[in-house]
ChimeraX commands (.cxc) that place a marker at each C-alpha (Angstrom):
marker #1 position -15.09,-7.13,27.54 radius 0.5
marker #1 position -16.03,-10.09,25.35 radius 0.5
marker #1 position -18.69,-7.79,23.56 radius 0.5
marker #1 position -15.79,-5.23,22.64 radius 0.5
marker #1 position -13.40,-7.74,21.43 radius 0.5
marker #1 position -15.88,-8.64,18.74 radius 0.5
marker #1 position -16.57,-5.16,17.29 radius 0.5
marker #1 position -12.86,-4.76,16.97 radius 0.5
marker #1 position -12.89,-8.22,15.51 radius 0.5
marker #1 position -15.62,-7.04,12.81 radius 0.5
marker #1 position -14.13,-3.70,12.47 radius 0.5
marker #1 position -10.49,-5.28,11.60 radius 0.5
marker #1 position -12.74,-8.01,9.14 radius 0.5
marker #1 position -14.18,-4.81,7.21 radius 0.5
marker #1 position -10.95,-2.94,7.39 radius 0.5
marker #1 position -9.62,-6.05,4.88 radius 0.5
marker #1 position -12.75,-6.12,3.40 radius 0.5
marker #1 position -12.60,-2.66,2.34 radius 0.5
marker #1 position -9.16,-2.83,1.14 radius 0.5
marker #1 position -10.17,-6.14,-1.17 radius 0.5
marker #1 position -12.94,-3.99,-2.80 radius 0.5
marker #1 position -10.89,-1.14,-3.70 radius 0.5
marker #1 position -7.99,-3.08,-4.54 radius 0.5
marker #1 position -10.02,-5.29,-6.92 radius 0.5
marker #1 position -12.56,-2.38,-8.03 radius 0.5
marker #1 position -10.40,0.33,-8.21 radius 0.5
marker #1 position -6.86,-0.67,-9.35 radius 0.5
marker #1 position -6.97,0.12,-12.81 radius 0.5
marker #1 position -7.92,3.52,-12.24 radius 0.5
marker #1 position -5.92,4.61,-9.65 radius 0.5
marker #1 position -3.16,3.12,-11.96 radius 0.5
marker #1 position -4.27,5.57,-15.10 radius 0.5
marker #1 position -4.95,8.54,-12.78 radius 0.5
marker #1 position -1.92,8.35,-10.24 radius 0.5
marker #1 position 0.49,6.21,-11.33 radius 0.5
marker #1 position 0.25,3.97,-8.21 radius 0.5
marker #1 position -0.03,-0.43,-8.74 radius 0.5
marker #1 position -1.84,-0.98,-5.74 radius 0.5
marker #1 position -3.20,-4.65,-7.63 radius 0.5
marker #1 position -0.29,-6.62,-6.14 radius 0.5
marker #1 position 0.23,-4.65,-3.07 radius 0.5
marker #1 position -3.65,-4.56,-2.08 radius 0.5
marker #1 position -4.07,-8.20,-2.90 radius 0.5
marker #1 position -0.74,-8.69,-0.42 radius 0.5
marker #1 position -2.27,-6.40,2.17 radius 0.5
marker #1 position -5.39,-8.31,1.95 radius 0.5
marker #1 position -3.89,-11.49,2.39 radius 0.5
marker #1 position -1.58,-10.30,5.48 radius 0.5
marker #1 position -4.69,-8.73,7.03 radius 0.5
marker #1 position -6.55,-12.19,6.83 radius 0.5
marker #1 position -4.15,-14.17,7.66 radius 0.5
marker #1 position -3.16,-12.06,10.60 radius 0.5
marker #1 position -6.56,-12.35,12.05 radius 0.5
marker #1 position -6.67,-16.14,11.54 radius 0.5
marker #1 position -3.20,-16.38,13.34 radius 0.5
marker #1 position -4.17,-13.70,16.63 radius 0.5
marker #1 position -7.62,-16.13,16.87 radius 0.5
marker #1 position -4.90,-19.06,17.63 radius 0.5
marker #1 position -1.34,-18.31,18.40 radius 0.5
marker #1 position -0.52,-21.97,19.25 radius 0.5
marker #1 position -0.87,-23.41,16.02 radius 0.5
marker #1 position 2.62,-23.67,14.24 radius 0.5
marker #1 position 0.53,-23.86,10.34 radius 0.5
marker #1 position -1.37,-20.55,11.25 radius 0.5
marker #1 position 1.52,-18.90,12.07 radius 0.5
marker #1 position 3.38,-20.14,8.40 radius 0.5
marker #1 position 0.65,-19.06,6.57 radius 0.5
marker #1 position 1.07,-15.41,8.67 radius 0.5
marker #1 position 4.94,-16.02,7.91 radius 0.5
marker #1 position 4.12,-16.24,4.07 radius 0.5
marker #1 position 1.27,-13.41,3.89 radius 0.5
marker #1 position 4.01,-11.46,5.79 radius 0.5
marker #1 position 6.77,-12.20,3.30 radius 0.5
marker #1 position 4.46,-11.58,0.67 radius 0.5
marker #1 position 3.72,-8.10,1.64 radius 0.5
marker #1 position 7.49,-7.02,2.18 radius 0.5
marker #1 position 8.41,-8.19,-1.09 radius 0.5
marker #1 position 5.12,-6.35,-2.72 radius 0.5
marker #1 position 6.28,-3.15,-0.69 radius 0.5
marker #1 position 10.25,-3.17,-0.82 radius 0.5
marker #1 position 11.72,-5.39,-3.44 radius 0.5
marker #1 position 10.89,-6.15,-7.04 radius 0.5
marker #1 position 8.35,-8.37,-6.63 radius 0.5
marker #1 position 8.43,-9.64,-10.62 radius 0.5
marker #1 position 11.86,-11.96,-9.68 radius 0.5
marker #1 position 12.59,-14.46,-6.84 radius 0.5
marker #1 position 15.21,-13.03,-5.15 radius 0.5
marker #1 position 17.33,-14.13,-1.81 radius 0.5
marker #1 position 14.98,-11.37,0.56 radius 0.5
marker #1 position 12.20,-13.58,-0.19 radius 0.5
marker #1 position 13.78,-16.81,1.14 radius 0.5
marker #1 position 15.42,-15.08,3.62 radius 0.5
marker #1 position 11.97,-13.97,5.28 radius 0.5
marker #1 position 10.26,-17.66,4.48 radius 0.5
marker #1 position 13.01,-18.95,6.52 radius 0.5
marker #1 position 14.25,-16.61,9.50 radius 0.5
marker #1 position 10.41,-15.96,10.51 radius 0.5
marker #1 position 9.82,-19.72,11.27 radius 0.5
marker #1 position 12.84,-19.69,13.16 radius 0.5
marker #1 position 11.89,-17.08,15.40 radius 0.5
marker #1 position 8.68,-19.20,16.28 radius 0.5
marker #1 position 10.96,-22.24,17.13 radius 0.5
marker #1 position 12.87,-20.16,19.78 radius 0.5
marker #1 position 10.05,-18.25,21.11 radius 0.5
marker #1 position 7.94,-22.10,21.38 radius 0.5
marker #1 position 11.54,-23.31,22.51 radius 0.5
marker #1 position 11.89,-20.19,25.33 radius 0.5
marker #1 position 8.00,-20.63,26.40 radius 0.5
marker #1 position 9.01,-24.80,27.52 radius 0.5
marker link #1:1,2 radius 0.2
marker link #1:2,3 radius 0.2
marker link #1:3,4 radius 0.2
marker link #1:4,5 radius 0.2
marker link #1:5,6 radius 0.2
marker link #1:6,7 radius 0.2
marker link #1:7,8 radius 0.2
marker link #1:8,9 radius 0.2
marker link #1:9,10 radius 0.2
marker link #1:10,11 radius 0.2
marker link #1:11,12 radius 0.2
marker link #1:12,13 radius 0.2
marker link #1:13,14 radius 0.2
marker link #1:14,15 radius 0.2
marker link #1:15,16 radius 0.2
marker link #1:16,17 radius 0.2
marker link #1:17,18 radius 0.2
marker link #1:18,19 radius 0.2
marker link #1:19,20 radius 0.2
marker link #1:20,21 radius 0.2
marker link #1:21,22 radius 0.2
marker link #1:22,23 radius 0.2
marker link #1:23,24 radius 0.2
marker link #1:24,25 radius 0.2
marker link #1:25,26 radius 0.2
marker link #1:26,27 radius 0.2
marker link #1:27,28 radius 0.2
marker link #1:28,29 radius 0.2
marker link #1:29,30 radius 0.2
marker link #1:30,31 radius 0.2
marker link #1:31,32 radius 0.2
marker link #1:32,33 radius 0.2
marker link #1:33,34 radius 0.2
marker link #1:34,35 radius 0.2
marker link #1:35,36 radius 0.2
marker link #1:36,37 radius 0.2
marker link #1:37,38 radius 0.2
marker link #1:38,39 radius 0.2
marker link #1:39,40 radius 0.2
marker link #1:40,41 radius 0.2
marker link #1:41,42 radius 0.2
marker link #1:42,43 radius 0.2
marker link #1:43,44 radius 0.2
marker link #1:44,45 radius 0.2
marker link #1:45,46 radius 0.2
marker link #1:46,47 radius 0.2
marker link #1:47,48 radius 0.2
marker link #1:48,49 radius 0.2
marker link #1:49,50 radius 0.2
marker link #1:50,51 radius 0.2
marker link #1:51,52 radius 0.2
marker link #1:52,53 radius 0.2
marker link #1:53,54 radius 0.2
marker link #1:54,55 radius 0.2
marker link #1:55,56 radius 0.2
marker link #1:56,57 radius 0.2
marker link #1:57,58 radius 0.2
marker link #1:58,59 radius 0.2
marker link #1:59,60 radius 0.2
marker link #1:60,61 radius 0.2
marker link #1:61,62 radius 0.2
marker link #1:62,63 radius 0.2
marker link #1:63,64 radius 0.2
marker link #1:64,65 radius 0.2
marker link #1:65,66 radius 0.2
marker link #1:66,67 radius 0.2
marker link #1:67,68 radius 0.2
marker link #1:68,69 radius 0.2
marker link #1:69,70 radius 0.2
marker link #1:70,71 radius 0.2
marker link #1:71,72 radius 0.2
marker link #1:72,73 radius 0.2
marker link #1:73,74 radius 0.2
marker link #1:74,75 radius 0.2
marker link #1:75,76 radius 0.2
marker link #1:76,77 radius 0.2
marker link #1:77,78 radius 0.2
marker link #1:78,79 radius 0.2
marker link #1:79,80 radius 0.2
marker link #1:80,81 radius 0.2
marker link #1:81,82 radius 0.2
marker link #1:82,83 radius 0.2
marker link #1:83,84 radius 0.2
marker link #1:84,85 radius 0.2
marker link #1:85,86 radius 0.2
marker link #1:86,87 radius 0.2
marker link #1:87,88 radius 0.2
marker link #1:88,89 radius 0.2
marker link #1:89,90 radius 0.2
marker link #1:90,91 radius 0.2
marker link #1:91,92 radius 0.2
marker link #1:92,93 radius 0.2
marker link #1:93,94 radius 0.2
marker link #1:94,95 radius 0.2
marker link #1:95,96 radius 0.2
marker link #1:96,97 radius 0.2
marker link #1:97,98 radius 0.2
marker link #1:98,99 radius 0.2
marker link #1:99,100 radius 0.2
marker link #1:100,101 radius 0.2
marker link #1:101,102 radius 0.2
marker link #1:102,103 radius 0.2
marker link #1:103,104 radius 0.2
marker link #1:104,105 radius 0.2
marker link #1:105,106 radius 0.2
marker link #1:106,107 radius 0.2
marker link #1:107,108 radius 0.2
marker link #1:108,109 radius 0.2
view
C-alpha cells in the first residue's frame, strides 16, 4: 500500500514537473501559434500543484495550508479574473479560505 502511495506521489511530482517545463519552454510559442498565455497560468498551476502536495503530506499544519490558500487564490485569479489589477476576488479568496480552516480545526476539537 505504502509502495503505491509513492508512485502516485512521483507521478503527481512529474505531472508539475511537466507542466513547469512546458510552461517555461514553450510559452512563447504557443502564444505566437495559438493565441493562448499559458506563462502566468502555468506558472500558477505549477505553484498550486506544489503546494498542494506539500499541504496533502501534512494537513495539520495551519502555514502549509496558507501557502495552499495563496497558490489556490493565485490560480483562480490567473484562470477567471484579470489577473493584471488587484481586485476584491483576490482578497476575498486570501481571506474566506483561512476561515474555512478555522471552523473545520474548530469542528474537529
Amino acid at each position: 500500500m505504502e509502495q503505491d502511495q509513492r508512485i502516485v506521489d512521483k507521478v503527481y511530482l512529474w505531472c508539475a514537473i511537466i507542466v513547469s517545463l512546458i510552461t517555461y519552454g514553450f510559452w512563447d510559442e504557443i502564444l505566437s501559434a495559438y493565441k493562448i498565455p499559458i506563462f502566468y497560468i502555468g506558472n500558477a498551476l505549477f505553484i498550486f500543484m506544489i503546494c498542494g502536495y506539500i499541504y496533502y503530506k501534512d494537513k495539520q499544519s495551519f502555514v502549509k495550508f496558507f501557502l495552499f490558500d495563496i497558490a489556490l487564490s493565485n490560480l483562480v485569479d490567473e484562470l477567471f479574473f484579470d489577473n493584471t489589477k488587484m481586485s476584491v476576488c483576490e482578497l476575498l479568496l486570501f481571506l474566506i479560505i483561512p476561515i474555512f480552516w478555522y471552523l473545520k480545526t474548530k469542528k474537529g476539537k
